[in-house]
PLY file of the C-alpha trace (Angstrom):
ply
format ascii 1.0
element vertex 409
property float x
property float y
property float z
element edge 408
property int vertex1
property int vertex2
end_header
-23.60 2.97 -27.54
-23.56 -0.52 -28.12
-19.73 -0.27 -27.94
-19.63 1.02 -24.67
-21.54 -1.57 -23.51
-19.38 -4.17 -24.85
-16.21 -2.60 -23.28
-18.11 -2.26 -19.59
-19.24 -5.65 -19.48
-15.69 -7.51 -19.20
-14.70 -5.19 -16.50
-18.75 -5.34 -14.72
-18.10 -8.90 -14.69
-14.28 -8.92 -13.61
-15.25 -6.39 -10.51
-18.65 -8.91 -9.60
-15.96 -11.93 -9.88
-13.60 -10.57 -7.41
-16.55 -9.38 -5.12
-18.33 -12.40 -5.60
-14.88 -14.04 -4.36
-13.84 -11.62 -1.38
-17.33 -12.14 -0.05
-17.41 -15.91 -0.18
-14.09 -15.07 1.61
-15.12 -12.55 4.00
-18.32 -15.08 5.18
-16.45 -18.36 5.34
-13.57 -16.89 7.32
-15.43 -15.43 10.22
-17.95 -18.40 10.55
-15.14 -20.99 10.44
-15.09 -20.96 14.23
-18.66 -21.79 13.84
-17.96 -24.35 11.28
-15.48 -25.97 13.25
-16.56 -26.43 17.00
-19.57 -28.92 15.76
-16.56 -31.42 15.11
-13.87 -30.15 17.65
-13.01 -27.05 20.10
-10.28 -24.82 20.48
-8.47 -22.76 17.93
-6.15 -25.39 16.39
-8.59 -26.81 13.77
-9.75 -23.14 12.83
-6.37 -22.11 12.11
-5.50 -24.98 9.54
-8.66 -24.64 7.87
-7.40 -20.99 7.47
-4.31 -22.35 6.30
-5.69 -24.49 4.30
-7.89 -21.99 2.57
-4.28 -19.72 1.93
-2.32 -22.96 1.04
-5.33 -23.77 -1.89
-4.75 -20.69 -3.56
-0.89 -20.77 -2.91
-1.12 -23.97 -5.24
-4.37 -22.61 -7.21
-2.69 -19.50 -8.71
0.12 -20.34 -10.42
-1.73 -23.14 -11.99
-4.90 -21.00 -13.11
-2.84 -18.33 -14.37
-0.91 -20.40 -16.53
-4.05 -22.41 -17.76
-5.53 -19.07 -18.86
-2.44 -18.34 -20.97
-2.84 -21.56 -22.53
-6.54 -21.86 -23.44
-7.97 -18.41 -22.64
-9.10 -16.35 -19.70
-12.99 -16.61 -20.36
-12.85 -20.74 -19.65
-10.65 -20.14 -16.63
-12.86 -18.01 -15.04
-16.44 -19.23 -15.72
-15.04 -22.79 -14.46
-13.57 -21.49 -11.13
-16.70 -19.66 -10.38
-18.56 -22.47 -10.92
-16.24 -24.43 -8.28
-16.65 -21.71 -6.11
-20.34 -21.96 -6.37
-19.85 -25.94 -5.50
-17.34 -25.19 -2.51
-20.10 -23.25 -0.53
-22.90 -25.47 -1.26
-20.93 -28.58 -0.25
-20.31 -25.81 3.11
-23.39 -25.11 3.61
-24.28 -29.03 3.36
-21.38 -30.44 5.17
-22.52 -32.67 8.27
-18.75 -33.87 8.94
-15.45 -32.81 9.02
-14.05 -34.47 6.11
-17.36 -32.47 4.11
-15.60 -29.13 5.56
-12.15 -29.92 5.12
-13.18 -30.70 1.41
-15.42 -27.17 1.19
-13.07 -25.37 2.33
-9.87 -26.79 -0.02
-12.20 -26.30 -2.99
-13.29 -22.67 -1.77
-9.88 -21.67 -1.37
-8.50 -23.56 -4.62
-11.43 -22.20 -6.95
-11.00 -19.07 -5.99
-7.45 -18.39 -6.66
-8.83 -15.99 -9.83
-7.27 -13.20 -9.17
-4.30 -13.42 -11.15
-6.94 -14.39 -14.21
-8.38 -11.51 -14.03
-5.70 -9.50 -13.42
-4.75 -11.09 -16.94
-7.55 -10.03 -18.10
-7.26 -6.09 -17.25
-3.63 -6.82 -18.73
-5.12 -8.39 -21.92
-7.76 -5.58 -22.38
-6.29 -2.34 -21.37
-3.73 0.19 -22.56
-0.41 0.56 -20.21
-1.60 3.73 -19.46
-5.49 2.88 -17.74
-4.29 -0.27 -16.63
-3.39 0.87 -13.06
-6.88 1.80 -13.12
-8.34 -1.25 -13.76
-6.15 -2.92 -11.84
-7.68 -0.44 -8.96
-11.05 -1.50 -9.87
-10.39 -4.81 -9.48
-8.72 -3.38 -5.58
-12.20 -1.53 -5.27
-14.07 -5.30 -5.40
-11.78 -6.97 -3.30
-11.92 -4.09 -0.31
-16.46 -3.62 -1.08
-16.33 -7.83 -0.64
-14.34 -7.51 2.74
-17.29 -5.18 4.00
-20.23 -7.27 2.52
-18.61 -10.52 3.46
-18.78 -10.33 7.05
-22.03 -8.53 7.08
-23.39 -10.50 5.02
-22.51 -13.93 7.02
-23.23 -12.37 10.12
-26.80 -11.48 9.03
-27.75 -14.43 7.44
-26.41 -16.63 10.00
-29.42 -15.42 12.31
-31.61 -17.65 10.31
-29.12 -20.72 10.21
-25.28 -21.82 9.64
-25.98 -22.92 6.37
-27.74 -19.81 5.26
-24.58 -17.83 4.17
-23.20 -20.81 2.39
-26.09 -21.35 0.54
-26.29 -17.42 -0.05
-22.88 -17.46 -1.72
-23.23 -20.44 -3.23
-26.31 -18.65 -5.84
-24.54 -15.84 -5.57
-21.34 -17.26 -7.55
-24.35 -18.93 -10.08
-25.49 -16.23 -10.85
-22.22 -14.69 -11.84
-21.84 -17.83 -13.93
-24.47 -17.73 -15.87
-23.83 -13.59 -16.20
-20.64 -14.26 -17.36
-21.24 -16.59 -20.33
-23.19 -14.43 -21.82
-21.52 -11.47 -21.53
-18.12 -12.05 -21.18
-15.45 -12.09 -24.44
-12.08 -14.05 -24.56
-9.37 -11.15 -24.27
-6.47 -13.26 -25.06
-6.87 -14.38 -28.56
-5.24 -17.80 -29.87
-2.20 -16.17 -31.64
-1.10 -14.68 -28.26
-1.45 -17.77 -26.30
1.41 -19.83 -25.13
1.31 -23.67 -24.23
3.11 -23.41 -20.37
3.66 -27.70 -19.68
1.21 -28.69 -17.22
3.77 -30.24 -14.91
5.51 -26.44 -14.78
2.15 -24.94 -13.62
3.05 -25.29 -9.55
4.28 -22.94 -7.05
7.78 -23.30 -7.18
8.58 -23.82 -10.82
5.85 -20.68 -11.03
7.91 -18.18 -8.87
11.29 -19.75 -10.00
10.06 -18.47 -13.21
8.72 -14.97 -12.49
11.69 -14.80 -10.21
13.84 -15.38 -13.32
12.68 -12.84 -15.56
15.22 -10.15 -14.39
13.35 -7.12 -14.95
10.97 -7.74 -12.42
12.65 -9.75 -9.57
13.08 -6.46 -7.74
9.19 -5.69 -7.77
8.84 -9.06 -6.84
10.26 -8.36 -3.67
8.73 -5.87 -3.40
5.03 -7.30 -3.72
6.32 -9.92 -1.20
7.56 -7.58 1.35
4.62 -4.84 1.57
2.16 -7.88 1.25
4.02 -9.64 4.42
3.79 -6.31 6.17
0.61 -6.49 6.65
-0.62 -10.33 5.94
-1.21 -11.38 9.37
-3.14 -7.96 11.15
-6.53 -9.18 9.69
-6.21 -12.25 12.41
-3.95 -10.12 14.70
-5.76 -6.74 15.07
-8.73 -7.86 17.02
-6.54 -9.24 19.49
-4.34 -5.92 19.27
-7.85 -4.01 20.05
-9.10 -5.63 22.78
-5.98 -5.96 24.67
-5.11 -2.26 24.16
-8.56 -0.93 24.09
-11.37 -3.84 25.61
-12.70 -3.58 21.63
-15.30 -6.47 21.62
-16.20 -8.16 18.07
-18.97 -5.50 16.71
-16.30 -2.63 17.26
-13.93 -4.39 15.69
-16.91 -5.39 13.15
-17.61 -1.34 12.50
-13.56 -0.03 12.33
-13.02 -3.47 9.50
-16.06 -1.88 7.70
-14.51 1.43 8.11
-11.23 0.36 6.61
-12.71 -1.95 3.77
-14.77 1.69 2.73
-10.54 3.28 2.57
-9.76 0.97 0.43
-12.49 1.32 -1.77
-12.15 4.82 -1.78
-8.61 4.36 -2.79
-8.84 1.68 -5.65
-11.67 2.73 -7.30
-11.38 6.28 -7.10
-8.56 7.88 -5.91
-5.91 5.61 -7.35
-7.69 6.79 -11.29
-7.44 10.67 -10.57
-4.03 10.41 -9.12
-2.33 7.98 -11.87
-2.08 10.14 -14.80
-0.57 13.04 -12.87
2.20 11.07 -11.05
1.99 7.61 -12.56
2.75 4.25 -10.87
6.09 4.43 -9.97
5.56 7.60 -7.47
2.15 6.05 -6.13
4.14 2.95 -5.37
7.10 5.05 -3.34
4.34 7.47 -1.86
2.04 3.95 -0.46
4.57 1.96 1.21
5.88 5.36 3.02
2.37 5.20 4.19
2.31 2.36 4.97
5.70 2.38 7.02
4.62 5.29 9.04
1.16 4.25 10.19
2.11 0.75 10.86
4.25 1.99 13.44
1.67 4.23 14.56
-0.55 1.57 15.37
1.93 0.20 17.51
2.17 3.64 19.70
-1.70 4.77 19.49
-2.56 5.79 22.89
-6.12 6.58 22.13
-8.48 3.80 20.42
-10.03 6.34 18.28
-6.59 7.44 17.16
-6.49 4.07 15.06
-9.12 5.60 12.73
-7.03 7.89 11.06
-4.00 6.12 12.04
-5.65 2.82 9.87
-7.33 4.42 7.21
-4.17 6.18 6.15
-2.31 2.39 6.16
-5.27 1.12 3.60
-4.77 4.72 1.61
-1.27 3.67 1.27
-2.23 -0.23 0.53
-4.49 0.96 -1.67
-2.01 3.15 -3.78
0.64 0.46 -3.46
-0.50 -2.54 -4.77
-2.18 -1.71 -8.11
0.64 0.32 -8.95
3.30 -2.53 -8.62
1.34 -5.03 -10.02
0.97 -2.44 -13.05
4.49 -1.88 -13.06
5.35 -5.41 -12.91
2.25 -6.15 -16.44
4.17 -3.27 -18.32
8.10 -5.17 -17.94
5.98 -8.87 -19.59
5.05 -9.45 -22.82
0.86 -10.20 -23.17
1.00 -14.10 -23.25
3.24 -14.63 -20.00
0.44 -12.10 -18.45
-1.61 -14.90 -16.67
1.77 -16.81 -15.84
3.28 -13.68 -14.23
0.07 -13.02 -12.48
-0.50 -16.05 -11.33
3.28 -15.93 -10.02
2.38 -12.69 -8.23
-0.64 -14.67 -6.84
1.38 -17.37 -5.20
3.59 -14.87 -3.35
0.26 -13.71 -1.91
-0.85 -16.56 -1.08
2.51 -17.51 0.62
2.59 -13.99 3.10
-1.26 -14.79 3.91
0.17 -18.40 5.18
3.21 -17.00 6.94
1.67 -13.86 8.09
-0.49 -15.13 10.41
1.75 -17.10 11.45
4.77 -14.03 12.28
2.00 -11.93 13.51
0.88 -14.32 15.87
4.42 -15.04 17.33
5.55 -11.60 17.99
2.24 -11.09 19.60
3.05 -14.03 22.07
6.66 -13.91 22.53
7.74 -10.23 21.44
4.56 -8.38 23.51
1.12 -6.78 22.19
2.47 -4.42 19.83
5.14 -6.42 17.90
3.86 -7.65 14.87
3.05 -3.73 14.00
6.81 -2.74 14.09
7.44 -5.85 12.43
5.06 -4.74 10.15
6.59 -1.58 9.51
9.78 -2.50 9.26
8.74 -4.91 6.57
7.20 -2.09 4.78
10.44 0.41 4.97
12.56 -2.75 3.53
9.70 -2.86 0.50
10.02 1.11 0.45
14.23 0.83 -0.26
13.66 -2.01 -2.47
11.21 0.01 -4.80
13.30 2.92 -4.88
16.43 0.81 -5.58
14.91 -0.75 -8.23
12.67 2.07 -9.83
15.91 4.17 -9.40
18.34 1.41 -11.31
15.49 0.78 -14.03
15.53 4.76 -14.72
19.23 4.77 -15.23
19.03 2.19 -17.51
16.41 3.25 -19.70
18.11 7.06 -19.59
21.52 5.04 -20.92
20.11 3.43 -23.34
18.03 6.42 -25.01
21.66 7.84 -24.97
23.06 5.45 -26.04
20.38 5.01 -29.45
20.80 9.02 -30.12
22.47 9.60 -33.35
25.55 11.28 -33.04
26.42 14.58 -34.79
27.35 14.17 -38.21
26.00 10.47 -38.72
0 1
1 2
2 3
3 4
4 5
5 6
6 7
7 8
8 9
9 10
10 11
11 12
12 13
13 14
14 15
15 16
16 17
17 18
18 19
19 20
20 21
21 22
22 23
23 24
24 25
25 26
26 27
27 28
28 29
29 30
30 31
31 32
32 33
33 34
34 35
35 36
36 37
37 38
38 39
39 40
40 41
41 42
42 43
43 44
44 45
45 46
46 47
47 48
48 49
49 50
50 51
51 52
52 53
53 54
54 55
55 56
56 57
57 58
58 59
59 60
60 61
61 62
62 63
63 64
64 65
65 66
66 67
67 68
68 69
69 70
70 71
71 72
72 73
73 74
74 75
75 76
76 77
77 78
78 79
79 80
80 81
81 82
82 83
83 84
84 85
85 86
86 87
87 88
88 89
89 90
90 91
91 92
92 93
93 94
94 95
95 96
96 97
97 98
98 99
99 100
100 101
101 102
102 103
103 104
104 105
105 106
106 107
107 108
108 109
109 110
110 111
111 112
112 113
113 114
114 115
115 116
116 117
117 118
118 119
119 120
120 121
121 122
122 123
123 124
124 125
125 126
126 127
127 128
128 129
129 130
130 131
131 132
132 133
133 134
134 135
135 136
136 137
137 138
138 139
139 140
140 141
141 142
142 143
143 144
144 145
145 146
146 147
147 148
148 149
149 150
150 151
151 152
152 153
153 154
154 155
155 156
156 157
157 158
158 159
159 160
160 161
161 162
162 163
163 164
164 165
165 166
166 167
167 168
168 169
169 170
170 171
171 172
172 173
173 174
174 175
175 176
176 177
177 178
178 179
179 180
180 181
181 182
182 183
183 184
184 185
185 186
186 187
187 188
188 189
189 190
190 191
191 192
192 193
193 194
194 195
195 196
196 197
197 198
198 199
199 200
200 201
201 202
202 203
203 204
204 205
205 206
206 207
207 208
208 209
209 210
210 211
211 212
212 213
213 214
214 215
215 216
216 217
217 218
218 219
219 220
220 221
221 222
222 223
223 224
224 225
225 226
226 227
227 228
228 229
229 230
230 231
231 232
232 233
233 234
234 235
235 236
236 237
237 238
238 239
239 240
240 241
241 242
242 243
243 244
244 245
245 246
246 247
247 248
248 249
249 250
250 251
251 252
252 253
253 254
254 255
255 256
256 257
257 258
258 259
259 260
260 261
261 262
262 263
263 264
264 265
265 266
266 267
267 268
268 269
269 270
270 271
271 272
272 273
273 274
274 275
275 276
276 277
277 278
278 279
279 280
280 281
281 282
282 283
283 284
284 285
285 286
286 287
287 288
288 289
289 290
290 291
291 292
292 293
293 294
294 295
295 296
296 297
297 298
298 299
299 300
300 301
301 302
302 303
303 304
304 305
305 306
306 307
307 308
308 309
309 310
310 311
311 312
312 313
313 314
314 315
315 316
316 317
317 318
318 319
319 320
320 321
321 322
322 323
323 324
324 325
325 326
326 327
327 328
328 329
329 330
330 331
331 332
332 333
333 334
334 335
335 336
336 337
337 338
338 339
339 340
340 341
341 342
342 343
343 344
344 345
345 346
346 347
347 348
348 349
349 350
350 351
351 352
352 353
353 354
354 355
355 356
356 357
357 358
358 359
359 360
360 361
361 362
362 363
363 364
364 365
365 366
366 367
367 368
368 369
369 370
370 371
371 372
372 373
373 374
374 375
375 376
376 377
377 378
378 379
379 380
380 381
381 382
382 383
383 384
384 385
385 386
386 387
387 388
388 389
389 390
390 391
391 392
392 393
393 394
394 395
395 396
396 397
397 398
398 399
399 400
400 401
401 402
402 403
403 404
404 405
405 406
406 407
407 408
């Protein structure tokens, strides 16, 4: 018994962490507007704060991935929490914009932890339940997209500093959780000293890019991540253009999609794993996601984007554990958190450039643009997976012939 209890705390505490994250997330986002127009008006300042927030963890990842390889996950995480915790105090405190600028850069640079504890389900699982922790860890980040807004849009009846304040003990109490209950899953003989000055975007994804065995799943993780970086901005414009959708509908179908996902990562993605494994999840999300992206594009009927969505966050569901299993399986355990945090970076660059194609197309190309763009993205991901899942079965099916004894040896 006691056991048990010892192997559900690290993953209790992993899933809170990620929450705790996508709902600091998920209230700062929406109420930057709000943030914003006491020190200026228009859209401008709102969308490099956003930027900002992406570029932080662009830079954040890498280095907090590779940290945790070199002194330990637990440290990692119970510090960036407790930065996180800082960020929206400072938030909820700020009375000028150099206060915000500096919340926000800390918000989005504390909590690049994803790749940590993504090391972490790495460190402390077998290859074969690992997809399943990794959808876990998908099933946190999709329940803190709900609460986020909710949340923020709640508590901000009461005040603008209420929701900062709110996730601000929130990430506290997660602190003080997780030093008492969380263990070091990386012990010292597996750790490997990455130099600090190599802990940085670029020498970070020159490296993952270098390791061979993975640069096609790479791609792959950049391309289905791209597909679909920028709709989160993008899609309430989409709706009320197409369909007069004001902010609450949009509000309810966002709800509706972040209850998909969690469907998807934290229970559909463990019954479906052991009976077709990673590699056909991966093919069968980002066909998914191909179709219904261009679906959305087409929909002639607003409620038709109910289906039409939930099938695209089935499919981003099923994608992106799987890959990032795929890719944990082809590393040995103390790159894990460099890898990761490699993996992170490329996220963090598609939700800075995403916005940024989404928004273009939208403006120059017409209303439904950045959704073929979208799925076009998503096919290219779909023929780079089966290229390289394809190549990486031939070789492993030449070199079991290759090792078979011949007769008479």
């Amino acid at each position: 018994m006691t056991t048990t209890r010892r192997r559900a705390s690290p993953l209790l505490f992993l899933f809170v962490t990620v929450f705790v994250d996508m709902v600091g997330y998920g209230i700062v986002i929406p109420l930057l507007p709000f943030y914003a127009r006491e020190y200026a008006t228009g859209a401008v300042l709102v969308g490099l704060l956003g930027s900002l927030y992406a570029a932080m963890q662009f830079f954040g990842g890498p280095v907090l991935g590779g940290l945790s390889d070199r002194v330990g996950r637990r440290p990692v995480l119970l510090v960036c929490l407790s930065g996180v915790s800082l960020a929206y105090l400072l938030l909820g405190l700020s009375t000028t914009l150099p206060m915000l600028v500096a919340a926000v850069a800390l918000a989005g640079g504390a909590a690049a932890t994803l790749a940590t504890a993504q090391a972490y389900i790495a460190d402390s699982t077998t290859p074969a339940d690992r997809a399943r922790g990794l959808g876990l860890i998908g099933a946190a980040f999709g329940l803190g997209l709900i609460a986020g807004p909710a949340t923020g849009g709640l508590l901000s009846l009461h005040s603008l500093g209420t929701p900062a304040f709110a996730a601000a003990g929130l990430a506290f109490c997660n602190v003080v959780f997780g030093f008492f209950v969380l263990p070091e899953s990386l012990p010292e003989s597996r750790r490997t000293a990455t130099p600090l000055l190599r802990l940085n975007p670029a020498s970070q994804l020159r490296g993952v890019f270098g390791m061979v065995n993975i640069r096609g799943l790479l791609l792959v993780v950049f391309l289905l991540n791209l597909s679909f970086a920028g709709l989160l901005t993008n899609f309430p414009l989409f709706s009320n253009v197409r369909f007069g959708w004001d902010a609450s509908a949009n509000a309810f179908f966002f709800g509706f999609v972040g209850l998909c996902a969690v469907f998807t990562q934290g229970f559909l993605i463990g019954r479906l794993q052991p009976r077709f494994g990673e590699a056909r999840l991966l093919v069968g999300g980002l066909a998914l996601m191909a179709i219904n992206l261009g679906l959305v594009a087409v929909a002639p009927l607003s409620w038709m984007l109910y289906p039409v969505v939930g099938a695209l966050a089935v499919g981003v569901g099923l994608a992106i554990p799987s890959v990032t299993a795929l890719i944990s399986r082809r590393v040995p355990g103390g790159s894990q958190g460099k890898v990761m945090g490699g993996i992170q970076a490329l996220l963090s660059l598609t939700l800075i450039l995403g916005p940024l194609v989404a928004g273009g197309a939208f403006d120059y190309l017409g209303v439904p643009a950045p959704y073929w763009i979208g799925g076009l993205l998503a096919t290219l991901a779909l023929l780079a997976a089966a290229r390289t899942l394809s190549y990486s079965g031939k070789a492993s099916a030449y070199a079991m012939s290759y090792e078979q004894p011949k007769p008479g040896a």
